[in-house]
C-alpha positions, -999 to 999 in steps of 0.1 A, spaced: 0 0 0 13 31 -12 9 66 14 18 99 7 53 116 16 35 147 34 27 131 65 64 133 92 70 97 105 105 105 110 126 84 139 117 108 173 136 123 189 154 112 220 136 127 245 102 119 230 112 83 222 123 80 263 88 97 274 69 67 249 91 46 264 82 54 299 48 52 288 46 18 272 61 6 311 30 25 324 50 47 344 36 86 342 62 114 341 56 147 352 59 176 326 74 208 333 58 224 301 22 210 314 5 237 295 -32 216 297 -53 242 321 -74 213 329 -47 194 349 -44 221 366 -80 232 384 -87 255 355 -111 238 338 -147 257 342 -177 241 353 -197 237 320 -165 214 311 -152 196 341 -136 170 324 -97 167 322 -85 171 281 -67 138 269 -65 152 236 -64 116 222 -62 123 186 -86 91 178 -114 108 198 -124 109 234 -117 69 247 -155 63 258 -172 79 232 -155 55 204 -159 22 231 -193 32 228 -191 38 190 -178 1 186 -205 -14 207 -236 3 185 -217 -3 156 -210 -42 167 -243 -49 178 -261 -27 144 -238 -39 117 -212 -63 129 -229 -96 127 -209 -110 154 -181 -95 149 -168 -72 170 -156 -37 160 -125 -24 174 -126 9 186 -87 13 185 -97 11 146 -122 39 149 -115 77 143 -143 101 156 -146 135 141 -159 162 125 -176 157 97 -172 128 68 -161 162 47 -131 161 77 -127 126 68 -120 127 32 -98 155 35 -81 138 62 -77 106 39 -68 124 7 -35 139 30 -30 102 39 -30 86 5 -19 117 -13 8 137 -24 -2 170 -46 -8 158 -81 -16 124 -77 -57 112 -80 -86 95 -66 -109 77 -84 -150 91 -79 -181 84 -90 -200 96 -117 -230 107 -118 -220 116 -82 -227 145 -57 -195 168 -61 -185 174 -25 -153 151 -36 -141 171 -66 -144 200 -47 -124 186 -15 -96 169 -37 -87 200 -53 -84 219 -21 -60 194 -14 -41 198 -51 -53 164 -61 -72 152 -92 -101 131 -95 -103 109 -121 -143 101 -126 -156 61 -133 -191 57 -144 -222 45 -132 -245 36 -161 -278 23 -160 -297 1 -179 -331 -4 -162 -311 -4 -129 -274 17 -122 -240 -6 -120 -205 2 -115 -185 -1 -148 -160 -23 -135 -142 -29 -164 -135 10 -168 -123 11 -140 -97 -19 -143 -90 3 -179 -86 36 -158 -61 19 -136 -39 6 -162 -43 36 -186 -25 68 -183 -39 80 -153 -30 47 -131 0 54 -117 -16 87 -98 -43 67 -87 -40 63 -48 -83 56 -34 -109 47 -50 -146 65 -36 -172 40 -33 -205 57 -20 -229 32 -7 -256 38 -17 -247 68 -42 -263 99 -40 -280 104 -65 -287 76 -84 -293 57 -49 -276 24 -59 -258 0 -39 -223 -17 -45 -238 -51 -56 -216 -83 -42 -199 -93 -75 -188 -55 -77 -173 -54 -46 -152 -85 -54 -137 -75 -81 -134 -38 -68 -110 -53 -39 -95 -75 -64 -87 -42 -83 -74 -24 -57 -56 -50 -42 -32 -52 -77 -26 -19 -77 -20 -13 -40 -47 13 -37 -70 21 -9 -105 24 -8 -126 54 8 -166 40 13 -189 63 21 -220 52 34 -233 75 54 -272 69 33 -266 32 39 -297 22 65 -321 39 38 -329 10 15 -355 18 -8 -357 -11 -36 -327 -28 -31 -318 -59 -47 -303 -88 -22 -271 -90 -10 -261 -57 -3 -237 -51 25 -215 -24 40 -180 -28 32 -172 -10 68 -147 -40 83 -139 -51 49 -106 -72 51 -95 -79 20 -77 -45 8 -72 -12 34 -107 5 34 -119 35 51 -153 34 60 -170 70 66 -207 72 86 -218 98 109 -249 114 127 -257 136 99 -274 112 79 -277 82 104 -301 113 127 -311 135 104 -294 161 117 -270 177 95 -265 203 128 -247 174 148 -211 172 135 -199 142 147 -188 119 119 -162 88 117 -134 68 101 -138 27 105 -98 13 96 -99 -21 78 -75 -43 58 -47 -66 63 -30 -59 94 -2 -45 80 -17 -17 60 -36 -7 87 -10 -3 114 8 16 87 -19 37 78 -35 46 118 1 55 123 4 78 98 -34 92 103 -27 95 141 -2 123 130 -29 140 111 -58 138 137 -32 149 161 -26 178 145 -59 190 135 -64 184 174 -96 159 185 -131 166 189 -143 185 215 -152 169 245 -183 187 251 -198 173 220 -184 137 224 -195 128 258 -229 135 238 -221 104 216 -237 77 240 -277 93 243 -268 98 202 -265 64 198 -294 51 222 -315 76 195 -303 62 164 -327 35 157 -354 52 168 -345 78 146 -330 60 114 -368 42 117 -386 76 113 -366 87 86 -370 56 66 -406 56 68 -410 89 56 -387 79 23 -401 47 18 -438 61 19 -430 96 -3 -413 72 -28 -445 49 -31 -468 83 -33 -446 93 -58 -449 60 -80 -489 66 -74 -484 102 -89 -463 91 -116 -489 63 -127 -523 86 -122 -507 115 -144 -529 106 -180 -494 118 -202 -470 93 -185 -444 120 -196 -422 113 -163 -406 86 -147 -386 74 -121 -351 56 -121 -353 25 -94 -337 42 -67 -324 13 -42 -313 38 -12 -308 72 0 -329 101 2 -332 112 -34 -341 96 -68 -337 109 -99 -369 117 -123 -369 114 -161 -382 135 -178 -384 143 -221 -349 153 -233 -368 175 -256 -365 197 -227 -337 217 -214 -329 212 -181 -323 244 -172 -355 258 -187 -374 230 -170 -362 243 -136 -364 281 -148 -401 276 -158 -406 254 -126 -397 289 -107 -419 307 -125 -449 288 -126 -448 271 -89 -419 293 -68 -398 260 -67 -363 254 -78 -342 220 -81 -312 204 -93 -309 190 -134 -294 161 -142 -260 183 -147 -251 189 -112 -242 154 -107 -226 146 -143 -254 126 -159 -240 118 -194 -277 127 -207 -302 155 -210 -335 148 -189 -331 142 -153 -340 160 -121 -335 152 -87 -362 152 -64 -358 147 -25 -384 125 -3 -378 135 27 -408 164 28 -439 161 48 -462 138 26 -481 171 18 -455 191 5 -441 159 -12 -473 155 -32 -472 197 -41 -435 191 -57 -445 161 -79 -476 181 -93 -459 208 -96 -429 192 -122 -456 170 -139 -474 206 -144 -443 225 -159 -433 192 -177 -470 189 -191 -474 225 -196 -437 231 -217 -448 199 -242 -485 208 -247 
């Protein structure tokens, strides 16, 4: 497995290598540069607790990570929460990764059509992103042959990560089994990691069987990203995280390298990870209500679609998230479709374009409005779609 140079791993230093000594022999040294105010009675009230700074995350709140994630997801196995990084955001993570796996120049591999958060992070970080289709053909798979092309062409040797999004937003579709085998097959060869995001992964829709997260997956180094935004529905709680996986050598390799990241970008705040625990004990709870509302917008919409007498719109089998895509006559320009959507109804949306659909003729719609509101924004496309062919 192949890491970037701009991470320092360098021997330490004498001193530092005698105080990790000390530690590893449990013995605690005093510090004469102690500069933590909250060793030393200074910590106020609202935030008694003593900083550890442990660049992972707060201990507790990732022991209690690992033990929703192991009794959700792991199917008897247990997840490790030395293998767990708690932060930010998954926009953190990817950044985070892309240092790891990256030096300026080099690429990742990411999905198109795709939502492009990644594009736009990557080149922050002076890398490329070298796109790999999704194509449909009454359902959306993963080229997989492009990408073993893309990884033996020209671009190959840049290549560090491949992005899986699972499901992808927003064409909602799973990474089937015989994908991911090859996928890790792929990346194996080449010695490159994979990032999986799959933070929409509890909202199945129509899925088709055999679907799995590839969080844990041991075959080839994978970073698997989740967090509360999607898992609560609330976008407001920033608390997002990494799940390390691979052949134990990659992985000690690369959580020694990302502890020197974490550890400079400092961890997350203690105030909001000893809320991580009541988080967790609201997830299902929460994940349940969320679901229902997609599952039961998606069937209204398939009961609008199939009452409106022109049949001029459709939708693409969507088999998870919170979004599907709706097809409408390429006779019609997507911008003027949304243009005359504003005018006529006071309601905007996002073409086909935004997400580099190869084709004229989509729009995405979201399901996650009261069932009310839901029903107004279907009328009011099959109106302006009617209304622009009539």
């Amino acid at each position: 497995m192949r890491f970037s140079s701009r991470v320092d791993i360098s021997a330490p230093n004498p001193i530092a290598a005698a105080e990790a000594a000390a530690k590893r022999a449990g013995v605690t040294l005093g510090k004469l540069n102690d500069s933590n105010p909250t060793r030393h009675g200074l910590a106020p009230a609202l935030v008694p607790e003593v900083y550890t700074a442990d660049p992972r995350g707060q201990r507790a709140a990732r022991e209690a990570l690992a033990e929703f994630l192991t009794r959700t997801y792991g199917g008897g196995a247990p997840v490790d929460p030395d293998r767990l990084y708690i932060l930010s955001s998954t926009s953190e993570a990817y950044s985070w990764l892309i240092k790891l796996l990256c030096d300026a120049g080099d690429a990742v591999l990411a999905p198109k059509p795709g939502y492009p958060l990644i594009e736009s992070i990557a080149r922050l970080e002076c890398v490329d992103t070298v796109e790999y289709q999704q194509r449909f053909d009454g359902s959306w798979y993963i080229d997989v042959a492009e990408l073993e092309e893309l990884l033996n062409g020209e671009h190959g040797a840049r290549i560090r990560a491949l992005v899986l999004i699972n499901p992808n937003n927003p064409t909602g579709s799973y990474v089937k089994p015989s994908e991911r085998e090859r996928i890790v097959s792929l990346c194996r060869e080449h010695g490159i990691a994979i990032i999986a995001d799959e933070v929409f992964y509890d909202y199945s829709l129509e899925p088709f069987d055999g679907n799995a997260r590839l969080a844990g997956e041991p075959g080839v180094l994978t970073f698997a990203l989740d967090g509360f935004s999607k898992m609560l529905a609330a976008p407001h709680a920033k608390v997002g995280w990494i799940q390390v996986s691979g052949p134990d050598g990659d992985v000690a390799e690369a959580q020694h390298r990302l502890d020197v990241i974490a550890d400079d970008y400092l961890p997350m705040s203690d105030i909001i990870a000893r809320q991580i625990p009541a988080l967790l004990d609201a997830a299902a709870a929460q994940t349940d209500r969320v679901r229902d509302r997609v599952r039961g917008n998606l069937a209204l919409l398939h009961r609008l679609l199939d009452a409106d007498e022109h049949g001029l719109v459709s939708v693409l089998r969507a088999e998870g998230g919170w979004n599907v895509l709706l097809r409408v006559p390429s006779v019609i320009d997507e911008n003027e479709l949304v243009l005359a959507m504003i005018d006529r109804h006071g309601l905007s949306g996002q073409p086909g374009y935004f997400f580099d659909m190869t084709s004229n003729g989509y729009l995405a719609i979201s399901l996650l409005p009261e069932p009310d509101e839901f029903a107004r924004n279907v009328r009011a496309v099959l109106d302006t779609v009617n209304g622009m062919l009539e």
